[in-house]
Backbone as CSV, one residue per row, in Angstrom:
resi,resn,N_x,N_y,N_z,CA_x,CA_y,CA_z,C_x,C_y,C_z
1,UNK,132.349,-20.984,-40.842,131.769,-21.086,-42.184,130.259,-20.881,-42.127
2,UNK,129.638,-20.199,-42.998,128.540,-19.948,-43.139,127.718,-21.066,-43.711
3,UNK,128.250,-21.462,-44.956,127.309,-22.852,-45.380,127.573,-23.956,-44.684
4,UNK,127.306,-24.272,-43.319,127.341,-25.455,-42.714,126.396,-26.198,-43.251
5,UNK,126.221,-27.629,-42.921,124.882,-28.686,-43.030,123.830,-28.519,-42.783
6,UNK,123.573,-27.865,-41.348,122.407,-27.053,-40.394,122.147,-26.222,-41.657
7,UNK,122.496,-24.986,-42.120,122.119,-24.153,-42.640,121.764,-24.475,-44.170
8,UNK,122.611,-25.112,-44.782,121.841,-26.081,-46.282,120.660,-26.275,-45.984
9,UNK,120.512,-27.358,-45.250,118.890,-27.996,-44.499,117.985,-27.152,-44.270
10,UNK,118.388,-25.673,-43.936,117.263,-24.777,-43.164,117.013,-23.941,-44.839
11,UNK,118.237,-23.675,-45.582,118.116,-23.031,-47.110,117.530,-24.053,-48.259
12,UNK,117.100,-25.360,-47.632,116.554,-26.277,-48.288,115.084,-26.226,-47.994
13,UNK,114.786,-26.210,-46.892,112.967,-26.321,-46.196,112.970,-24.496,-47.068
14,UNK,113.376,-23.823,-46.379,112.945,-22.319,-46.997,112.700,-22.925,-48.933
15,UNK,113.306,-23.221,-49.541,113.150,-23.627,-51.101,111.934,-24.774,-51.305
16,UNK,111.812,-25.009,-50.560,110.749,-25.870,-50.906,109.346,-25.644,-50.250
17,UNK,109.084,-24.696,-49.168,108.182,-24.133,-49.214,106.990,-23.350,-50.192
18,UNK,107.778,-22.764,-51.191,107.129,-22.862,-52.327,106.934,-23.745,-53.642
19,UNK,107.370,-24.601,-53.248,106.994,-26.141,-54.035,105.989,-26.772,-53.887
20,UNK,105.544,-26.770,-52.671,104.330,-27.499,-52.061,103.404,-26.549,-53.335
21,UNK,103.015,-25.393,-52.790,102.134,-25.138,-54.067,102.125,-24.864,-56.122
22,UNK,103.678,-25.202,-55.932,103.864,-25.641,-57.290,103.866,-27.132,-57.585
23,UNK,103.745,-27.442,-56.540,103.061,-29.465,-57.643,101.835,-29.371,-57.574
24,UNK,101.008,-28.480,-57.479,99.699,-28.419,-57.801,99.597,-27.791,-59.137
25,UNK,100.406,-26.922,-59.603,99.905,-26.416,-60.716,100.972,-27.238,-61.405
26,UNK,101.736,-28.165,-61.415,102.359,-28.785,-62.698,102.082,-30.512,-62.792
27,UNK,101.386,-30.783,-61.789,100.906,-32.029,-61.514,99.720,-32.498,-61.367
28,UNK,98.676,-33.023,-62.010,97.450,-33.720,-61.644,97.606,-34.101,-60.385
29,UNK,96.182,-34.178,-59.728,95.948,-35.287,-58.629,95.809,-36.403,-58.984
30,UNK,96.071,-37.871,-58.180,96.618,-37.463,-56.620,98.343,-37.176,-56.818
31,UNK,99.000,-37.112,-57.729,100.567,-37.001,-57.906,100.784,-35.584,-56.970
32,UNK,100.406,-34.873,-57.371,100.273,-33.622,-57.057,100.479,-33.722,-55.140
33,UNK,99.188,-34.096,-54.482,99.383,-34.479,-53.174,100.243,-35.076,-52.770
34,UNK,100.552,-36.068,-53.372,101.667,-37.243,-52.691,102.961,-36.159,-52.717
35,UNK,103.575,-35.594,-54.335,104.047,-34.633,-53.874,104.771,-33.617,-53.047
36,UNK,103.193,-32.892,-52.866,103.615,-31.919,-51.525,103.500,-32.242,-50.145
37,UNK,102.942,-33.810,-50.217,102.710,-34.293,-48.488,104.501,-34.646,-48.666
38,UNK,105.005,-35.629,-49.274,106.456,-36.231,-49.601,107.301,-34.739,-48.933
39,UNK,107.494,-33.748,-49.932,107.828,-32.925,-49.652,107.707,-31.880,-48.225
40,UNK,106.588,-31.727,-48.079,106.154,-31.126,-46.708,106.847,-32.387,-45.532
41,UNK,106.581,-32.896,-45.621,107.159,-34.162,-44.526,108.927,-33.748,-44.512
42,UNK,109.024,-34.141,-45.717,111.255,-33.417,-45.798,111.387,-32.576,-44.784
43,UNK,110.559,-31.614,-45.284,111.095,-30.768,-44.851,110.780,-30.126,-43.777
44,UNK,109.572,-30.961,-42.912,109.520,-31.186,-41.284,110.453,-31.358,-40.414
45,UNK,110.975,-32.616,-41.327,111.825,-33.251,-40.847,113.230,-32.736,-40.542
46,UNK,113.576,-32.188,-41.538,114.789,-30.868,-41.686,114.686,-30.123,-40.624
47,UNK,113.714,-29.189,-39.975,113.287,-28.801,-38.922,113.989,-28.866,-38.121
48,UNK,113.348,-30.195,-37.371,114.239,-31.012,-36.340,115.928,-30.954,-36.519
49,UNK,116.269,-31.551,-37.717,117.640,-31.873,-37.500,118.398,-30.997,-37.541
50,UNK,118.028,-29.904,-38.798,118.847,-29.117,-38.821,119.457,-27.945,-37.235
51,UNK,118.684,-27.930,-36.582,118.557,-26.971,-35.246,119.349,-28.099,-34.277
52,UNK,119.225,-29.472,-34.521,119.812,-30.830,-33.450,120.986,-30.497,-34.024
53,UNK,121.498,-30.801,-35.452,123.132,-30.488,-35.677,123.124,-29.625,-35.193
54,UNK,122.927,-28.413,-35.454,123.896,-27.269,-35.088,124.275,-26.896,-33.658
55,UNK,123.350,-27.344,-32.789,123.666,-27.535,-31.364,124.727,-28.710,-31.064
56,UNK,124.758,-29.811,-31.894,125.393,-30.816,-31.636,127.346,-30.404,-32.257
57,UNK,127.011,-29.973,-33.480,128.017,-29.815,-33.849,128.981,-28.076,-33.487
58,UNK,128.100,-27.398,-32.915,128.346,-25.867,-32.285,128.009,-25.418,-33.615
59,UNK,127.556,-25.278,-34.290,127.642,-24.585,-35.925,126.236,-23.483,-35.775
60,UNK,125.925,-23.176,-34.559,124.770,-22.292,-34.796,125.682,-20.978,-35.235
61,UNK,124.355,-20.024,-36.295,124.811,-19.189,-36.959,123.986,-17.984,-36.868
62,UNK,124.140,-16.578,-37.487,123.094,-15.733,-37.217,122.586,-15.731,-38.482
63,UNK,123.008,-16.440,-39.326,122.160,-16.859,-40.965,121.262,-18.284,-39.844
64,UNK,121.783,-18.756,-39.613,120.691,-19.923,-39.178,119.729,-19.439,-38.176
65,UNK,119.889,-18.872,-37.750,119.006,-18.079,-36.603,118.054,-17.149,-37.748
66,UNK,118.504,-16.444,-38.346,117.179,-15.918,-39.120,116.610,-16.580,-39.982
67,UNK,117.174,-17.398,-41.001,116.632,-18.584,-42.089,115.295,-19.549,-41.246
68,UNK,115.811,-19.772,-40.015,114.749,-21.368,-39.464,113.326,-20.655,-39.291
69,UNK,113.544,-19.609,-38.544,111.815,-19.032,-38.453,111.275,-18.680,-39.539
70,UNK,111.586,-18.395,-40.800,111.294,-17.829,-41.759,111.301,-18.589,-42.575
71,UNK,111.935,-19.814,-42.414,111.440,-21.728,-43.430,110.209,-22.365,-42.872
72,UNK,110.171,-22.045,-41.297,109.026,-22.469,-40.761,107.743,-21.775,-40.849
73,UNK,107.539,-20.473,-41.278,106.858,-19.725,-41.434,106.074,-20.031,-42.726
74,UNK,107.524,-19.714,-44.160,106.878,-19.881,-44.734,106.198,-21.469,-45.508
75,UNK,106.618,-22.460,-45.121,106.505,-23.685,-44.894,104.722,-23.888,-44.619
76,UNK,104.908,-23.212,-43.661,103.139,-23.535,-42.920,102.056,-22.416,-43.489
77,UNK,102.847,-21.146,-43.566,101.450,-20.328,-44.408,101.290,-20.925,-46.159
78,UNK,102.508,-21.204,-46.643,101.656,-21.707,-48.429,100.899,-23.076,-47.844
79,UNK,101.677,-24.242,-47.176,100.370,-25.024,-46.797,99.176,-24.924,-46.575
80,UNK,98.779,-24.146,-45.368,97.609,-23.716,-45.687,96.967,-23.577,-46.570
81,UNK,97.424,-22.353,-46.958,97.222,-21.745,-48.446,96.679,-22.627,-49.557
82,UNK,97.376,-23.867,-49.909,96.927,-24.386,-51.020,95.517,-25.550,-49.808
83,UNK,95.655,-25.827,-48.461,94.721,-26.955,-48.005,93.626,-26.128,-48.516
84,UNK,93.672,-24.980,-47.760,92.381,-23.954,-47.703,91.619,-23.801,-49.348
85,UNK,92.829,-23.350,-50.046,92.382,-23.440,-51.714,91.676,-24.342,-52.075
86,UNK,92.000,-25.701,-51.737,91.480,-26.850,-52.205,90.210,-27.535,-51.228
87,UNK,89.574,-27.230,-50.449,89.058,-27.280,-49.582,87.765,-26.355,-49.813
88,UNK,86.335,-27.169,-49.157,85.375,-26.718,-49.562,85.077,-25.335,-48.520
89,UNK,86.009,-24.426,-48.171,86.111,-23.394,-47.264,85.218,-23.657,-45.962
90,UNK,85.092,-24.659,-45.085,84.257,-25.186,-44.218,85.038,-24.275,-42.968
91,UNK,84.306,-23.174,-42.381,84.336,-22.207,-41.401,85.657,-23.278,-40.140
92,UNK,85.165,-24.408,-40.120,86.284,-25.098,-38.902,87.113,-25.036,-39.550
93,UNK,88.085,-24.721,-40.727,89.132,-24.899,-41.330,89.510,-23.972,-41.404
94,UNK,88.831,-22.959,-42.296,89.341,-21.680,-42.251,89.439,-21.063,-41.075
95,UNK,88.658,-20.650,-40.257,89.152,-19.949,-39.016,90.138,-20.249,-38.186
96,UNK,90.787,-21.567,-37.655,92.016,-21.594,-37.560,93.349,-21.607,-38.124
97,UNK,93.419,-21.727,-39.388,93.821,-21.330,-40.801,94.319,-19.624,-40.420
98,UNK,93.140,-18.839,-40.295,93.456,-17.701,-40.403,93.988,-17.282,-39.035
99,UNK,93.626,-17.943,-37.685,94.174,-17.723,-36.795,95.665,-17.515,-36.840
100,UNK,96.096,-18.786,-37.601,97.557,-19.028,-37.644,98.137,-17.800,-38.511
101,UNK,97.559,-17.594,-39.398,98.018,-16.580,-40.718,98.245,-15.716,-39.866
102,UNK,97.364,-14.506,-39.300,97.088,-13.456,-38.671,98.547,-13.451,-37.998
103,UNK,98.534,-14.668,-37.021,99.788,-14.564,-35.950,101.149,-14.589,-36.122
104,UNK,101.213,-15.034,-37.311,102.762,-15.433,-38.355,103.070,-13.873,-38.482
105,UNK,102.166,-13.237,-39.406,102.130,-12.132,-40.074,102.256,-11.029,-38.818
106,UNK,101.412,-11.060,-37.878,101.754,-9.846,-36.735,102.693,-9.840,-35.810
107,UNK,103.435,-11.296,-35.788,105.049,-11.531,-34.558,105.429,-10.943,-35.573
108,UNK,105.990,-11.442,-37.324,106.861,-11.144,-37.961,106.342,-9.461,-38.070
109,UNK,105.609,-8.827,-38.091,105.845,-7.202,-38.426,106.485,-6.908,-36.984
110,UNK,106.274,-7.514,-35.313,106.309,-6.818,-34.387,107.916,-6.982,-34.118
111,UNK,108.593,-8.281,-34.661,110.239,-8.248,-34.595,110.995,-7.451,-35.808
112,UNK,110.503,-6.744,-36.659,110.872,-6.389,-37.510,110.874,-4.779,-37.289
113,UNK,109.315,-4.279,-36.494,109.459,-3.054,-36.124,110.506,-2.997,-34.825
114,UNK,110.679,-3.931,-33.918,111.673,-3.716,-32.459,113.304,-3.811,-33.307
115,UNK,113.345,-4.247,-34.137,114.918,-4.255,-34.765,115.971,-4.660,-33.769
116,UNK,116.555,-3.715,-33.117,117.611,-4.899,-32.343,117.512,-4.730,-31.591
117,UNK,116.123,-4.590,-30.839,115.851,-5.253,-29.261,114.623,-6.564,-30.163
118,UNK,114.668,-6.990,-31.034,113.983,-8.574,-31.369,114.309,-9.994,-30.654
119,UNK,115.421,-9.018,-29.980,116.363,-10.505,-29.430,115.427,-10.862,-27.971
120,UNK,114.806,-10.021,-27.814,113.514,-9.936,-26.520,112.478,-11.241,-26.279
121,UNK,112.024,-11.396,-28.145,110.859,-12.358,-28.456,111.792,-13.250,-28.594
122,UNK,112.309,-14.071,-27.369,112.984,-15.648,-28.054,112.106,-16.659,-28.046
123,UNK,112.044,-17.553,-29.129,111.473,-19.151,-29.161,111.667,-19.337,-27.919
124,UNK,110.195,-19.779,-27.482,110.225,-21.032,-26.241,109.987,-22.149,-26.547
125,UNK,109.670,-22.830,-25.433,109.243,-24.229,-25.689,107.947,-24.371,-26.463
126,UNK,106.788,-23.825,-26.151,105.845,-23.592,-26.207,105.397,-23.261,-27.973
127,UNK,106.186,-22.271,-28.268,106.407,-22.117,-29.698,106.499,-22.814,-30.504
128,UNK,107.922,-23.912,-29.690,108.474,-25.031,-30.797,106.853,-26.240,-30.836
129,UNK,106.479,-26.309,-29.454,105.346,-27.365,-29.588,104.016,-26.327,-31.104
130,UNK,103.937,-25.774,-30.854,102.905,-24.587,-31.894,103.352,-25.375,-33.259
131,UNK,104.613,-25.107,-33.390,105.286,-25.562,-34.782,105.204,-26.879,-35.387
132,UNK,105.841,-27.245,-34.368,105.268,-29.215,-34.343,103.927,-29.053,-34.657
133,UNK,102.757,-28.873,-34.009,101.606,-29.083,-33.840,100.729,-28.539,-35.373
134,UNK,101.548,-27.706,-35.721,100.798,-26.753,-36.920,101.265,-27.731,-38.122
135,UNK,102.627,-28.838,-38.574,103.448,-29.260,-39.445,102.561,-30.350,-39.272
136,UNK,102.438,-30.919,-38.352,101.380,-32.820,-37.948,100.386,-32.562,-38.669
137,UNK,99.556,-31.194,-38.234,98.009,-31.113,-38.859,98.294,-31.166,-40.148
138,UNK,98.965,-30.205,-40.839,99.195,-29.970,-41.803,99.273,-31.034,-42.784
139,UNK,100.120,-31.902,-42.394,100.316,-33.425,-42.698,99.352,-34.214,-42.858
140,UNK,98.822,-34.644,-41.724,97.604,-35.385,-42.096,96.061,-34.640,-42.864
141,UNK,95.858,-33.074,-42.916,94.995,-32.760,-43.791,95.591,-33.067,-45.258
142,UNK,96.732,-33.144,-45.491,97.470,-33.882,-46.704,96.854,-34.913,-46.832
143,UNK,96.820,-35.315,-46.337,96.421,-37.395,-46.161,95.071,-37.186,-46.601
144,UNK,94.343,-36.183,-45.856,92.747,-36.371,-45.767,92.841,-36.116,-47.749
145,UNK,93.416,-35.267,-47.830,93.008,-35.133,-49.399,92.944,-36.042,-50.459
146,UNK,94.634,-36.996,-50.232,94.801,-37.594,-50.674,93.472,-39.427,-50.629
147,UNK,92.658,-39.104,-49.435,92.040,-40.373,-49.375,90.477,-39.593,-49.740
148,UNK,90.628,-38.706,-50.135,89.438,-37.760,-50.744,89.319,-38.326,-52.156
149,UNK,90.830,-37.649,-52.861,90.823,-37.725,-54.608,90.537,-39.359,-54.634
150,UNK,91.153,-40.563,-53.778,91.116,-42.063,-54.087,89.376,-42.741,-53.984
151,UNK,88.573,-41.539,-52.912,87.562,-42.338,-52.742,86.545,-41.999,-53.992
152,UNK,87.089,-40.424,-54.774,86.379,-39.759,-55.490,86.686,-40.939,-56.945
153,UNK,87.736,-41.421,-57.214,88.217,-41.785,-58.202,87.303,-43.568,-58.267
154,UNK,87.157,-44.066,-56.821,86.901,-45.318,-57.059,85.626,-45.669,-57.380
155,UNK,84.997,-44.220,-56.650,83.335,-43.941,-57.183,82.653,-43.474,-58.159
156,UNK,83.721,-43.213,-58.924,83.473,-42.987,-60.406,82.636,-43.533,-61.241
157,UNK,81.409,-42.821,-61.831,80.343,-43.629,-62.346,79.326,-44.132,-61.323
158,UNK,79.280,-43.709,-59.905,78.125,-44.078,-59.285,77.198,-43.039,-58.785
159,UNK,76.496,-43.686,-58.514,75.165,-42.314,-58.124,75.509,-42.059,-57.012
160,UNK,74.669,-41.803,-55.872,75.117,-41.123,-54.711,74.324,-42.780,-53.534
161,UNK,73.231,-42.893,-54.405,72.247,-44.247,-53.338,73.273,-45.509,-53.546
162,UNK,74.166,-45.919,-54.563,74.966,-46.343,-54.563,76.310,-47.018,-53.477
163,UNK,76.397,-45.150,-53.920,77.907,-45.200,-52.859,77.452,-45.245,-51.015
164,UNK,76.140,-44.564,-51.265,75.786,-44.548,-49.697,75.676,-45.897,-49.766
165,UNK,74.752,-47.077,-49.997,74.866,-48.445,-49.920,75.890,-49.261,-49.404
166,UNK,77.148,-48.881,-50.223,78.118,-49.561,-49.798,78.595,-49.323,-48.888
167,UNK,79.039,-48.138,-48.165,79.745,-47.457,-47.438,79.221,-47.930,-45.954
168,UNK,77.668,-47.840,-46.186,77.008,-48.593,-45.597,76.709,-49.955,-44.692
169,UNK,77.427,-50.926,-45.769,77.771,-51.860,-45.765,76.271,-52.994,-46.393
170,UNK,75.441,-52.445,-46.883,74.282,-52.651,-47.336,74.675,-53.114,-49.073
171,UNK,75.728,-52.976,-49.752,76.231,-53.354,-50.809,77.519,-53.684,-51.094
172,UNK,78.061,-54.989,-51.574,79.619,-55.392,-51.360,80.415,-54.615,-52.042
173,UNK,81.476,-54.331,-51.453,82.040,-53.133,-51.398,83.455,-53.892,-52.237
174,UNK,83.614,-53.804,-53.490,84.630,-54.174,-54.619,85.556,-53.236,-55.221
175,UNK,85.296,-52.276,-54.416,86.756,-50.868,-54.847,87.347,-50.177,-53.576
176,UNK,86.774,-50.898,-52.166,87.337,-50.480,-51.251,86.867,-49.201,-50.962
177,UNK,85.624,-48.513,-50.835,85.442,-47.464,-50.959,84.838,-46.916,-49.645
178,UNK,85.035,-48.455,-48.820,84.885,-48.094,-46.622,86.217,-47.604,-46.414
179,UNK,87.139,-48.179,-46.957,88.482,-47.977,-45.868,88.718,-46.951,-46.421
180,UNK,88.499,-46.605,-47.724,88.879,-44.922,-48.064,88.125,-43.808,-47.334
181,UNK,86.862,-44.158,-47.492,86.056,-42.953,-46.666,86.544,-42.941,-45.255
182,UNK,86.407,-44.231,-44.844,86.823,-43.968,-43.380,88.320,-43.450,-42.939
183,UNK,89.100,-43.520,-44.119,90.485,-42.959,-44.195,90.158,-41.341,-44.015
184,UNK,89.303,-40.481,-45.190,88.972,-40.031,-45.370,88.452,-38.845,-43.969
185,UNK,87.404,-39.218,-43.494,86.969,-39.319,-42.329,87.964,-38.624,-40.978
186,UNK,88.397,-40.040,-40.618,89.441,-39.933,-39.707,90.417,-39.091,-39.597
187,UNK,90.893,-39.196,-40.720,92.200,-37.687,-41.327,92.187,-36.658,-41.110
188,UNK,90.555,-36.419,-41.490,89.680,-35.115,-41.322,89.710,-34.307,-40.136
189,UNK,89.385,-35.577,-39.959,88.833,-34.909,-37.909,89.717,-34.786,-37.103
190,UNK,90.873,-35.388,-37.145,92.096,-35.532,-36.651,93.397,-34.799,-37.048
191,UNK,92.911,-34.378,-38.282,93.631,-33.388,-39.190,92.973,-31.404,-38.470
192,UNK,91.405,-31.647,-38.388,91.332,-30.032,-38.092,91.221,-29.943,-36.439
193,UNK,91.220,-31.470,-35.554,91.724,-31.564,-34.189,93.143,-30.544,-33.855
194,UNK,94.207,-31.351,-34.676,95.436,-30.677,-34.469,95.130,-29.229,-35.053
195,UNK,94.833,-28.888,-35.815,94.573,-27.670,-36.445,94.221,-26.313,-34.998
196,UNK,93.056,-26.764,-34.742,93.100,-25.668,-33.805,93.291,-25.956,-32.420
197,UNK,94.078,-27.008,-32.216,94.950,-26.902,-31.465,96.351,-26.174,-31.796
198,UNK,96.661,-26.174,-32.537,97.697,-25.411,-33.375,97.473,-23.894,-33.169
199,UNK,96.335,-23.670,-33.370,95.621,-22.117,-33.331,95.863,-21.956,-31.976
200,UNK,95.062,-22.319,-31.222,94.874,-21.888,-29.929,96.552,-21.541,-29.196
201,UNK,97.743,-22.927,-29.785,99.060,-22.355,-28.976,99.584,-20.856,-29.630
202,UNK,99.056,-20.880,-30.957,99.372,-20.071,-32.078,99.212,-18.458,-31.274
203,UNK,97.379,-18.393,-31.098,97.125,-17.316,-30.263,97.693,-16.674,-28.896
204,UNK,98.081,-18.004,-28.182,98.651,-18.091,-26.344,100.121,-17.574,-26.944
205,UNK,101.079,-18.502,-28.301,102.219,-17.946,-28.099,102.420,-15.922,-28.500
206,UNK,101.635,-15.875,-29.414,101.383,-14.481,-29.993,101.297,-13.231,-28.836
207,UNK,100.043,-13.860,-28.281,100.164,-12.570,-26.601,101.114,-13.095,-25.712
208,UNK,101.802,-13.507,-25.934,103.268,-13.593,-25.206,104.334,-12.703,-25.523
209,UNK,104.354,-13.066,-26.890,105.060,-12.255,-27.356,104.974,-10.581,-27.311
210,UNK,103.612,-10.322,-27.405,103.252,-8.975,-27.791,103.585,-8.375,-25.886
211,UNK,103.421,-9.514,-25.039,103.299,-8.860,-23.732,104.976,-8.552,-23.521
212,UNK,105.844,-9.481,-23.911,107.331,-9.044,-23.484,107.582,-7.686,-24.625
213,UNK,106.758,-7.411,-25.664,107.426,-6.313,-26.280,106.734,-4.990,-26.092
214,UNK,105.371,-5.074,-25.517,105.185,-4.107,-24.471,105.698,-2.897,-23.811
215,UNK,106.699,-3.289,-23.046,107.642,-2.399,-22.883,108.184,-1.609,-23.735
216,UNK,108.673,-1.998,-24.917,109.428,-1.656,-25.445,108.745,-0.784,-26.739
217,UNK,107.309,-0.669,-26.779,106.725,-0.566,-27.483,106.134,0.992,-27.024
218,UNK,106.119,1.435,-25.564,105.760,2.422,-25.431,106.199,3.654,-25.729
219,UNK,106.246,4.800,-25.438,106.967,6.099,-26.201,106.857,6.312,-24.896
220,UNK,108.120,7.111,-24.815,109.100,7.738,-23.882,108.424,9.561,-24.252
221,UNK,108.157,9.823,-22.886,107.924,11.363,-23.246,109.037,11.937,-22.475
């Protein structure tokens, strides 16, 4: 059977990949974030299981085999997509951002031009860690946003000597507006940590790929 569980799950993350950037346009912040972090998380999570059943239960498929890279794909490029959108375009963000883009976009043209020698470029380990690593960041730059819009909201009505004061700890702090920044903060850094770490496996898995198709890439005279 073609519609196994595995494959729902993997035709479920693929459908909701473009959701993440539709609760931005039908939802205010922070609803909006909670949202597509809620959502993005699902369907991380799906990830995992769906690929664990189907090994567990034998139900791998050649619909599931093409659906998972292409839920995971597009999963992580609209993420981006909307972090980057929403985001004050700060060069550490974007450039591994685009690292990742670039590399999505040039495996998928290079298995698409090999046709049925694609079976060449298989997922390694290495890949799957890329994937993991790209879905975590992804996640917690979610978070960072979300403790962005809360710190923006609690400071509402203050000047800037204000908020520095408190944050400070130089003025008592009655809206919580340390543990947000420092939420804030932390998310951040730890959010574009994984990020180009993400890049960097992103790049290592990419010339891997391009080196096993190499061969196959040359012209025969």
């Amino acid at each position: 059977m073609i519609w196994t569980l595995p494959n729902i799950l993997t035709l479920l993350r693929l459908l909701a990949a473009p959701g993440v950037a539709i609760m931005f346009l039908y939802f205010t912040r922070p609803y909006a974030d909670w949202l597509a972090l809620i959502l993005f998380l699902s369907a991380a999570i799906t990830d995992w299981f769906d690929g664990y059943l189907a090994r567990l239960w034998k139900q791998e498929t050649k619909l599931g085999a093409m659906l998972d890279p292409i839920a995971d794909k597009a999963m992580v490029v609209i993420a981006l997509m909307v972090i980057v959108g929403y985001s004050s375009m700060s060069p550490w963000l974007v450039l591994p951002a685009t690292f990742i883009l670039f590399r999505e976009v040039f495996v998928s043209g290079l298995r698409e031009f090999l046709g049925d020698t694609a079976g060449t470029l298989k997922v390694t380990r290495l890949a799957k860690w890329k994937t993991t690593a790209q879905m975590v960041a992804i996640s917690v730059l979610f978070l960072q946003g979300l403790f962005e819009h809360y710190l923006g909201m609690s400071a509402y009505g203050m000047d800037q000597a204000m908020v520095d004061g408190i944050i400070l700890g130089e003025i008592e702090d009655l809206q919580g507006l340390r543990w947000k920044f420092a939420g804030m903060e932390w998310s951040g850094w730890i959010g574009l940590l994984l990020l180009w770490v993400a890049a960097i496996l992103t790049l290592v898995t990419g010339a891997e790929y391009l080196r096993k198709a190499l061969p196959h890439l040359r012209e025969k005279h």
